[in-house]
DRENZAGU-879710 format. One line per field, with one value per atom (N, C-alpha, C): residue number from 1; atom name; z, x, y. Coordinates in steps of 0.05 Angstrom, whole numbers, plus 5000, padded with zeros to 4 digits. Each point is the difference from the previous one (the first is absolute). Last residue first. Example, Ala and Ser with C-alpha at 12.3 -4.5 7.8 and 13.67 -1.06 7.14 Angstrom:
2
num = c(2  2  2  1  1  1)
atome = c(N  CA  C  N  CA  C)
w = c(5142  5001  5014  4999  5000  5000)
u = c(5257  5016  4985  5006  4982  5018)
v = c(4955  5024  5022  4885  5024  5024)
//
This chain:
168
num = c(168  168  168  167  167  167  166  166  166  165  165  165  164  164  164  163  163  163  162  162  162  161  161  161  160  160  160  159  159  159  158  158  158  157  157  157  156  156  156  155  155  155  154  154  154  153  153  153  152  152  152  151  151  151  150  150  150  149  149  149  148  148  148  147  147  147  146  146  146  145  145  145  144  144  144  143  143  143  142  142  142  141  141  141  140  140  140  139  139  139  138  138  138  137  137  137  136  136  136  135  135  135  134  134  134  133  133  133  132  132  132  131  131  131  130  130  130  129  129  129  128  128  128  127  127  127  126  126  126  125  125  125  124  124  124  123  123  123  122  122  122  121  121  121  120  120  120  119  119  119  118  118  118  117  117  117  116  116  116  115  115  115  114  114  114  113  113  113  112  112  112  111  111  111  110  110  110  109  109  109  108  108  108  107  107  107  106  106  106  105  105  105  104  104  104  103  103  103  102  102  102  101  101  101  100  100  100  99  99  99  98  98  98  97  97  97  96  96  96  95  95  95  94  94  94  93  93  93  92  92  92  91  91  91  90  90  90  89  89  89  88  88  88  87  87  87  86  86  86  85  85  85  84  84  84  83  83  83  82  82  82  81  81  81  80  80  80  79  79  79  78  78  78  77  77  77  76  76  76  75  75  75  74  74  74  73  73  73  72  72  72  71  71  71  70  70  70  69  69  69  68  68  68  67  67  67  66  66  66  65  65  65  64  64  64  63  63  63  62  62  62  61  61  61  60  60  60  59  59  59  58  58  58  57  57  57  56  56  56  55  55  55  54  54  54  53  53  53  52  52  52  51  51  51  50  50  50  49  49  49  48  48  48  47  47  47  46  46  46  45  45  45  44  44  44  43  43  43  42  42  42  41  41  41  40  40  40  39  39  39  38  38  38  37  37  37  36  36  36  35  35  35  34  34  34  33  33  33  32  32  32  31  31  31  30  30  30  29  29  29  28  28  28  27  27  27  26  26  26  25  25  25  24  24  24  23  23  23  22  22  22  21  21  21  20  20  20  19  19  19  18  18  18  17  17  17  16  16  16  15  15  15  14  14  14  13  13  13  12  12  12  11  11  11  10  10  10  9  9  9  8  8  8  7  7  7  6  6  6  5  5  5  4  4  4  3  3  3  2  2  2  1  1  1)
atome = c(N  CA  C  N  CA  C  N  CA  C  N  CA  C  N  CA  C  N  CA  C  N  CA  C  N  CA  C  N  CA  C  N  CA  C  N  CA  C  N  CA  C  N  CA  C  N  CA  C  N  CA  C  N  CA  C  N  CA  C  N  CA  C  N  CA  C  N  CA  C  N  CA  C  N  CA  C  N  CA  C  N  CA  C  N  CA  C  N  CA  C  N  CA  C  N  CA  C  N  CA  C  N  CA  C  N  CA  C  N  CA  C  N  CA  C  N  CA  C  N  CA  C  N  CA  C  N  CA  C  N  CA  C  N  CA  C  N  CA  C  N  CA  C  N  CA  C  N  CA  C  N  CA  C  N  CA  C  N  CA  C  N  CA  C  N  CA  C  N  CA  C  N  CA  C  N  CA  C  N  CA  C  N  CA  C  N  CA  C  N  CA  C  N  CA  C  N  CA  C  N  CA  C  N  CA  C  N  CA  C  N  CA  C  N  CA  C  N  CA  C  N  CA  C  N  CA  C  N  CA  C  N  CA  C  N  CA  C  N  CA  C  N  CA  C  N  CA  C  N  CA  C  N  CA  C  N  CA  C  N  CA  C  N  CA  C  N  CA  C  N  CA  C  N  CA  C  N  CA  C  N  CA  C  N  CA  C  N  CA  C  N  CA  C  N  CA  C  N  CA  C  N  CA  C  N  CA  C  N  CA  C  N  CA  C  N  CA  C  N  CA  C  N  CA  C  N  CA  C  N  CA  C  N  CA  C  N  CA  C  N  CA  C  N  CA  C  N  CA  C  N  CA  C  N  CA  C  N  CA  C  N  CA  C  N  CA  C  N  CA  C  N  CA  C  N  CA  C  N  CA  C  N  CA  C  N  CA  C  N  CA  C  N  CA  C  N  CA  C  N  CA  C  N  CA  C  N  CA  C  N  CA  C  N  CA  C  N  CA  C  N  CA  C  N  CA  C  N  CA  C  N  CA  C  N  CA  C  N  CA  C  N  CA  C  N  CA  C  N  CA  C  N  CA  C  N  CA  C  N  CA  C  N  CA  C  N  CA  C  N  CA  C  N  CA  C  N  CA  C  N  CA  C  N  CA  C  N  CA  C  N  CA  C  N  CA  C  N  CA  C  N  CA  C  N  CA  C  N  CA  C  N  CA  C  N  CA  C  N  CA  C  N  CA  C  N  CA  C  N  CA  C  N  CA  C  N  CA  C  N  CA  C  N  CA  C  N  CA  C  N  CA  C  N  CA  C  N  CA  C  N  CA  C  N  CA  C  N  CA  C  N  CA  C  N  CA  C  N  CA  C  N  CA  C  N  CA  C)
w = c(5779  5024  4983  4970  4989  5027  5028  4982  5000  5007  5015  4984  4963  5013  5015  4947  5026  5013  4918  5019  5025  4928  5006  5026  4961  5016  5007  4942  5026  5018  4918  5002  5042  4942  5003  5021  4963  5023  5009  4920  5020  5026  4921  5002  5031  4960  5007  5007  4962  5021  5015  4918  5016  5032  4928  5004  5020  4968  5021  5008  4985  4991  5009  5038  5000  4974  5021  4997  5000  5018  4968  4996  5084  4976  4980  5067  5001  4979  5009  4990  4994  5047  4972  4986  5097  4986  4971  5037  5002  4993  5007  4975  4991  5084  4978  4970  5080  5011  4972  5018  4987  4996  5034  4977  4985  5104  4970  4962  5072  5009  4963  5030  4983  5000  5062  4963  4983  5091  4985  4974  5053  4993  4987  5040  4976  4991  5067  4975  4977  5084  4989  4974  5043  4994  4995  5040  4965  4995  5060  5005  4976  5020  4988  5007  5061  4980  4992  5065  4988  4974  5092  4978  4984  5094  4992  4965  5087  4976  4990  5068  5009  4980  5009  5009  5003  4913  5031  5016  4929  5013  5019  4963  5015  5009  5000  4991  5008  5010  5020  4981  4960  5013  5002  4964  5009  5013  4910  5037  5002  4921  5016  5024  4950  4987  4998  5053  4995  4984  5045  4978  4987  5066  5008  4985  4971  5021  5017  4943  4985  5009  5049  4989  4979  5046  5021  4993  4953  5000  5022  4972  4973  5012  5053  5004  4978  5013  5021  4997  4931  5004  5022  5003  4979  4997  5054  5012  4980  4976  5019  5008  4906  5028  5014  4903  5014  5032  4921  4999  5015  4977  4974  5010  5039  4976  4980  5093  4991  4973  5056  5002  4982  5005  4977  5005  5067  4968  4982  5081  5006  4970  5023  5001  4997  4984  5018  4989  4948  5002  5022  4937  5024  4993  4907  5017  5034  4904  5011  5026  4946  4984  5014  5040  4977  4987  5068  5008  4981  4981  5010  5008  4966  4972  5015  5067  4987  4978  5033  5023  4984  4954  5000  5021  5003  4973  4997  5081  4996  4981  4998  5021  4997  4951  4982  5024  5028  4990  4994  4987  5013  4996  4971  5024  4997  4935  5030  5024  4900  5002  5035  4969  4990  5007  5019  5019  4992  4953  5024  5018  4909  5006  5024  4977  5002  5000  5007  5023  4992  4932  5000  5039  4957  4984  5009  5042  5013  4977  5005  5017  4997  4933  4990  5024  5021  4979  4984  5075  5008  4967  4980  5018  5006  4949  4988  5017  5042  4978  4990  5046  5023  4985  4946  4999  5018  4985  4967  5015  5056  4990  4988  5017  5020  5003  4935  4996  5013  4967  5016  5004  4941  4983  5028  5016  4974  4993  5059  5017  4980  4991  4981  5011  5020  5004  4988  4995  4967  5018  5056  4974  4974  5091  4998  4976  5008  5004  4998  5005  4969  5005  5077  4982  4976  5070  5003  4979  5002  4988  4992  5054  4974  4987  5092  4996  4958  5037  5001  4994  5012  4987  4991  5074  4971  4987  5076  4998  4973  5022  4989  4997  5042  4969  4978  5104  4982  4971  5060  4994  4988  5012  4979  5003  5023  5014  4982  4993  4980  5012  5032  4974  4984  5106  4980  4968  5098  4971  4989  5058  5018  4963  5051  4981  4993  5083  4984  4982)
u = c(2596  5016  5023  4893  5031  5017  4894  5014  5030  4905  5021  5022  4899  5021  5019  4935  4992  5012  5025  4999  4994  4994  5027  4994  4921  5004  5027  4973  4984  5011  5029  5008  4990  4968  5024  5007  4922  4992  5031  4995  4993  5000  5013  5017  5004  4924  5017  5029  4930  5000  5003  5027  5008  4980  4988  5034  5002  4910  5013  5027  4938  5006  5020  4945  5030  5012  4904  5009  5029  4971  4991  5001  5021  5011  5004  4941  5030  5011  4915  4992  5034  5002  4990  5006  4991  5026  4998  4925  5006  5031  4956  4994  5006  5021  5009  5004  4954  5026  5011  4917  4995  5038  4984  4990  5003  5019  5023  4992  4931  5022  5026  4936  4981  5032  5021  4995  4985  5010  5027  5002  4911  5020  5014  4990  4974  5011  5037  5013  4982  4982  5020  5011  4933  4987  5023  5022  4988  4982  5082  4982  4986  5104  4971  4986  5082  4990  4975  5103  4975  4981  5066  4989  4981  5057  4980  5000  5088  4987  4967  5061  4987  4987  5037  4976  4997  5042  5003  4978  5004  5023  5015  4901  5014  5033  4929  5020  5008  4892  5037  5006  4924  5005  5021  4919  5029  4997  4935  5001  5027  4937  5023  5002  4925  5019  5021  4927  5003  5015  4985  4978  5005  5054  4968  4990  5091  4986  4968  5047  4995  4990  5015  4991  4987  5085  4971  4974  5073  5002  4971  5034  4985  5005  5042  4974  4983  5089  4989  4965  5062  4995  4990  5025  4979  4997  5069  4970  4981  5084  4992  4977  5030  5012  4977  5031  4984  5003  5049  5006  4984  4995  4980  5011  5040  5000  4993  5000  5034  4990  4932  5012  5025  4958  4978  5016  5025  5020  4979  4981  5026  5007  4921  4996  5028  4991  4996  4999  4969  5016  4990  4961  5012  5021  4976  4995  4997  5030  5010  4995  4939  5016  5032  4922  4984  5028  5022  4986  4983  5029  5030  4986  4929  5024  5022  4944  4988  5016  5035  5005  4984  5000  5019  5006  4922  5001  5028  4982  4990  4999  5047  5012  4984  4960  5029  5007  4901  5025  5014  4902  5021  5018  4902  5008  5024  4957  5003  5003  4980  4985  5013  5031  4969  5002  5081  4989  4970  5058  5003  4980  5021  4995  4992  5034  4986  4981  5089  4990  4966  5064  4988  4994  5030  4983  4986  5073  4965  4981  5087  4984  4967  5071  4982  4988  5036  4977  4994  5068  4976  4978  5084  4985  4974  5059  4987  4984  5050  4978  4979  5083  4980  4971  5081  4990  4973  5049  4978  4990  5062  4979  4978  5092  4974  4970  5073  4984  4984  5018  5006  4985  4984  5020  5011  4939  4988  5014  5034  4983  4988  5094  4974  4984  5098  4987  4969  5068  5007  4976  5000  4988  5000  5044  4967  4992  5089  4996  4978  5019  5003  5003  4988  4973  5001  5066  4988  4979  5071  5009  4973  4991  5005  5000  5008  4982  4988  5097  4975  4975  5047  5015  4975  4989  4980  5011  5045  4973  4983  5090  4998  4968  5014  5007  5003  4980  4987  4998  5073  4988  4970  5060  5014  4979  4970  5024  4991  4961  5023  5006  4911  5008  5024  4987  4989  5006  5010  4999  4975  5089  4966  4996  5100  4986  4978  5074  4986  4980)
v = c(1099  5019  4997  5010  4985  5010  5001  5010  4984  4958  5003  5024  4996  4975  5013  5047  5000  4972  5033  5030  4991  4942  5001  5025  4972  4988  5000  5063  5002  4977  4995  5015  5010  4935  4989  5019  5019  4986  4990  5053  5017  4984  4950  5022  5012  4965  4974  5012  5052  4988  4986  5028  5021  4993  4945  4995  5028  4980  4985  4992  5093  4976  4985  5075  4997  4991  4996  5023  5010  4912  5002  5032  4964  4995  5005  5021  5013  4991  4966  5013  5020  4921  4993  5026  5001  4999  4995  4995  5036  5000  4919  5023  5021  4932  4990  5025  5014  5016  4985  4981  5027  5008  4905  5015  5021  4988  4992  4999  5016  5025  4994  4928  5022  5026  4931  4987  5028  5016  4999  4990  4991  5029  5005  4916  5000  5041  4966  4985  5005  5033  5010  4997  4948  5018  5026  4924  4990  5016  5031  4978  4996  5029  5004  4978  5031  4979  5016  5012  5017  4983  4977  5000  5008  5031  4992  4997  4995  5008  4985  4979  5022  5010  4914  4999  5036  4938  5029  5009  4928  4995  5023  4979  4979  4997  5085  4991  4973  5038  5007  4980  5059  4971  5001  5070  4993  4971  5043  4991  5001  5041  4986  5002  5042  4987  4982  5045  4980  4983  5096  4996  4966  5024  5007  4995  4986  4991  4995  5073  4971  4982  5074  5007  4975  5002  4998  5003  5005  4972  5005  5081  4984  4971  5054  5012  4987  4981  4985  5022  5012  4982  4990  5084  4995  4969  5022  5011  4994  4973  4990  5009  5022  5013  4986  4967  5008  5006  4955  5022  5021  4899  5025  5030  4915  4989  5030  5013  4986  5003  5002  5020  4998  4931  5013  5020  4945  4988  5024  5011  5007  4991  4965  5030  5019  4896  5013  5029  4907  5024  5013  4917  5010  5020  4986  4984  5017  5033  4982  4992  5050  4989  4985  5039  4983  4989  5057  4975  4989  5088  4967  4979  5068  4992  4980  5040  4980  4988  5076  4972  4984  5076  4989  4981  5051  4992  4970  5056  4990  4974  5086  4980  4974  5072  4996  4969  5005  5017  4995  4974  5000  5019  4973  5020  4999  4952  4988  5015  5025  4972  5001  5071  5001  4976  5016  5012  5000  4950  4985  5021  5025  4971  4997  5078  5009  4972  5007  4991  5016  4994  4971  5007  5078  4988  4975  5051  5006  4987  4977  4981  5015  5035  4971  4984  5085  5005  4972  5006  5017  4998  4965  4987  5009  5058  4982  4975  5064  5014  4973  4979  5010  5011  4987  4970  5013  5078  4979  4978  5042  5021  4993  4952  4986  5023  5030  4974  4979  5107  4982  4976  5075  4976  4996  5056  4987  4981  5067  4975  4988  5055  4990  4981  5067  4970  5010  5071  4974  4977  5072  5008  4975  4992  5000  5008  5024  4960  4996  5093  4992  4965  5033  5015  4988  4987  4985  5008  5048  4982  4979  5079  5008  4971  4997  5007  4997  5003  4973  5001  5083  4983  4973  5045  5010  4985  4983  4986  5007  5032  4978  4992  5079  4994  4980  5011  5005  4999  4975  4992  5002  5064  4985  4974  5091  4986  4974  5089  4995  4982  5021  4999  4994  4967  5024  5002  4939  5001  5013  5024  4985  4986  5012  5004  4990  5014  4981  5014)
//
């Protein structure tokens, strides 16, 4: 049996490959990848508008965005914000406890699952969320009008196809 040393054939192949794989890496372009850009571009328009939420209230990205579901559609379990905003369970249960204390929202058992807890603003959340959505109204305003409004009307189609169901 043949160890693998320099000439045995599967070595060969492997440079082989090796080689192939370089000139594949070379043509790819993290500049022109595209969950590259969108991730880019997120990170740099949340850190913009969480500079909102963290001067006036303390909070966090997690934070930020439970207040935003529950201002805007109502009750919600901790499991549907996970679902809806794309947020990992731990973080969410550490920003609800958090919200919580500081009074924002309360829980209340599910009238139609008794295991599940309802997640609610209280009127000192709401009062929040109204100021929050404001700034959050302008700051989109402000996207706009740096986009303009066919290419930001464009862009939101576009974002929101990406993040639907893909075509089977």
């Amino acid at each position: 049996m043949r160890g693998i040393g320099k000439g045995s054939l599967h070595m060969r192949q492997l440079r082989d490959q090796a080689a192939e794989t370089r000139m594949t890496m070379n043509d790819f372009n993290l500049d022109d990848f595209l969950p590259y850009l969108l991730n880019n571009a997120a990170e740099a328009t949340g850190r913009d508008f969480a500079t909102h939420y963290r001067t006036r209230y303390g909070m966090s990205r997690a934070q930020w965005r439970i207040i935003a579901h529950l201002g805007g559609f109502g009750a919600l379990t901790a499991s549907d914000i996970c679902a809806r905003g794309y947020l990992e369970k731990s973080k969410v249960s550490r920003a609800v406890a958090i919200l919580e204390e500081e009074g924002l929202l309360k829980r209340q058992p599910s009238s139609t699952d008794r295991r599940a807890e309802m997640l609610i603003l209280t009127d000192m959340g709401r009062q929040v969320h109204q100021e929050l959505a404001e700034t959050a109204q302008q700051f989109q305003a402000d996207l706009v009008k740096r986009l303009g409004p066919e290419r930001a009307k464009l862009f939101k189609e576009l974002l929101t196809e990406l993040t639907s169901d893909p075509p089977e």
